[in-house]
Every structure is written in structure tokens, then in C-alpha cells.
C-alpha positions as CSV (number, residue, x, y, z in Angstrom):
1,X,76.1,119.6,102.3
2,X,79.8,120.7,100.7
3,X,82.5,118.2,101.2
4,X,85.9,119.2,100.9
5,X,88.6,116.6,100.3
6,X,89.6,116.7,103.8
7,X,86.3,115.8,105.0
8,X,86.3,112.7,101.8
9,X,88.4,110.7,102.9
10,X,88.9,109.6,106.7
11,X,91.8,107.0,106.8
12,X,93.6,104.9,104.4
13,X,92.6,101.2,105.3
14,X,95.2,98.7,106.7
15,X,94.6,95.5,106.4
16,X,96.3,91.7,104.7
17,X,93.7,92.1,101.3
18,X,94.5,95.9,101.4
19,X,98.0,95.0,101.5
20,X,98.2,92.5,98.7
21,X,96.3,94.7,96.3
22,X,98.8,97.5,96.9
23,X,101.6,95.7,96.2
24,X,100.1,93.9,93.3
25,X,98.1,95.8,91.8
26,X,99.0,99.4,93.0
27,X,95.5,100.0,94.1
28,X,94.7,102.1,97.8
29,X,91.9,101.4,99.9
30,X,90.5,104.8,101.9
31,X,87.6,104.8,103.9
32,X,85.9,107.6,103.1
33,X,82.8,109.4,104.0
34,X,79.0,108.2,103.5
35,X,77.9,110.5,101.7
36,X,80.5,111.0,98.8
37,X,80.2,109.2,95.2
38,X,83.1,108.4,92.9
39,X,83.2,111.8,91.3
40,X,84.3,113.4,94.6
41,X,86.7,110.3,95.6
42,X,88.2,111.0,92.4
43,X,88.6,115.1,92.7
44,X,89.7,114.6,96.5
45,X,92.5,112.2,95.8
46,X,93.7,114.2,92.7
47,X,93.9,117.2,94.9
48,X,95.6,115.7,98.0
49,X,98.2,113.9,96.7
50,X,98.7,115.4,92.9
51,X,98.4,112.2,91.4
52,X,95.7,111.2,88.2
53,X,93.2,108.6,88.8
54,X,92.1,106.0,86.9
55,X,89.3,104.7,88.4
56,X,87.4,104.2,91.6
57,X,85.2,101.7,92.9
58,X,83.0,102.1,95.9
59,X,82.1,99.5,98.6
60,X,79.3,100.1,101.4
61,X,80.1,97.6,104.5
62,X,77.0,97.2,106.6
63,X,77.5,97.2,110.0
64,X,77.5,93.6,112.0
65,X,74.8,93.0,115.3
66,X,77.2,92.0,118.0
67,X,77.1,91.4,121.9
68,X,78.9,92.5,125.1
69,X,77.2,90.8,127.7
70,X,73.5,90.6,127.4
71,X,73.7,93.6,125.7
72,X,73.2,93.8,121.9
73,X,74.4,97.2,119.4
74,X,74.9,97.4,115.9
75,X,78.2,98.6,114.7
76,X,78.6,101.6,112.3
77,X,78.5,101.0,108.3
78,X,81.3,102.0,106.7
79,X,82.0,103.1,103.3
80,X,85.2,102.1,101.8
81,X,86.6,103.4,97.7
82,X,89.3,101.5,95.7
83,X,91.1,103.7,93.9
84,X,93.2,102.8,91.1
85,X,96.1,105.0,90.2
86,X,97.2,106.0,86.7
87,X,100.7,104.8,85.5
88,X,103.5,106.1,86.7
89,X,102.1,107.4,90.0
90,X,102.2,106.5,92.9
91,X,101.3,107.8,96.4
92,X,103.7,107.4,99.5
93,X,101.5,107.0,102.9
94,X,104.2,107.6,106.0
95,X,103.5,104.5,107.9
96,X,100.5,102.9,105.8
97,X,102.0,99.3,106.0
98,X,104.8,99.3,108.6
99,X,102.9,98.0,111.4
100,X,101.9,94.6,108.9
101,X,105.5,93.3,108.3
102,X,106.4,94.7,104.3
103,X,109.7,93.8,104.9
104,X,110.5,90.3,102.6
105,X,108.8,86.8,103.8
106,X,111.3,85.0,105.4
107,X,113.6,87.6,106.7
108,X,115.0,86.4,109.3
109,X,116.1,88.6,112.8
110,X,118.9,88.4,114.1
111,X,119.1,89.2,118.2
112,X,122.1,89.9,120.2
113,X,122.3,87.3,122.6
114,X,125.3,87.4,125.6
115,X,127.2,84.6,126.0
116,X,126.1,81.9,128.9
């Protein structure tokens, strides 16, 4: 079966360890599909973002037994890839980590509040 890069990679994912290596480290987390090695992660991100990649690692999450009721299913595995920019590039994901608070730790809001 032919991959193209649009069927590679399904979503980038959004979560607190994603987060941290992003802003660390620079690194983006995809989750991508089963069937495609580092060699295609590689080509796919090159090609959908024009950026140069310096390395990709590959993580296979098995899926977890859980219940609803009496009734017990297996979730889906997933497969997750790492991917670890070259220097000075970067790619900009509309949205990626809005939702999650990137703002500053310890910003405080301010709320218009009417006078009693």
C-alpha cells in the first residue's frame, strides 16, 4: 500500500509531556499511521511543512482493556513519531497549544467587575 504524506500523519498530539518537549527541546509529537516507518515520517514532514529533519523516533502505544458497564473492549493502538527539527526551523501549528494555557505561569486575569 502507497502512503502519501497526507495519509502519514493524522494529528499533531496535544498533551502536558508533548508540551514541555516542544518548548524545551523543539521536538513535535504526530500521531501518525500504523503502518509508516521513520523513513516516510521523515519525507512526509519534510514535504508538508518545508522544514529539514533531524531525526525521528517512533513509539507504538498498545491499546488499554477497559469497561463500560459489564461490557469490556479494547481500545485502538496508536502509533505516535517524535520528530526532531533541524536548527533553525521551526514549524507553526495554528492552535497546537492554545487550548493548554502557553501563555506565562502565573499570569494573572484581570475581570471587569461592576461596582456593588
Amino acid at each position: 500500500m502507497e502512503l502519501t504524506i497526507f495519509d502519514v500523519i493524522k494529528k499533531p498530539v496535544m498533551s502536558n509531556k508533548s508540551l514541555e518537549l516542544f518548548k524545551k527541546l523543539g521536538k513535535i509529537t504526530f500521531e501518525v499511521n500504523k503502518l509508516a516507518n521513520k523513513i516516510v515520517i521523515r519525507e512526509a514532514v519534510e514535504k508538508a511543512w518545508n522544514v529539514k529533519v533531524a531525526g525521528v523516533r517512533i513509539i507504538t502505544v498498545p491499546g488499554k482493556a477497559k469497561s463500560f458497564g459489564r461490557k469490556v473492549y479494547n481500545t485502538p493502538s496508536k502509533k505516535k513519531a517524535i520528530v526532531t527539527l533541524k536548527k533553525g526551523y521551526k514549524i507553526d501549528i495554528p492552535g497546537m497549544f492554545e487550548s493548554m494555557g502557553t501563555g506565562g505561569a502565573g499570569e494573572k486575569i484581570e475581570t471587569e467587575r461592576e461596582p456593588a
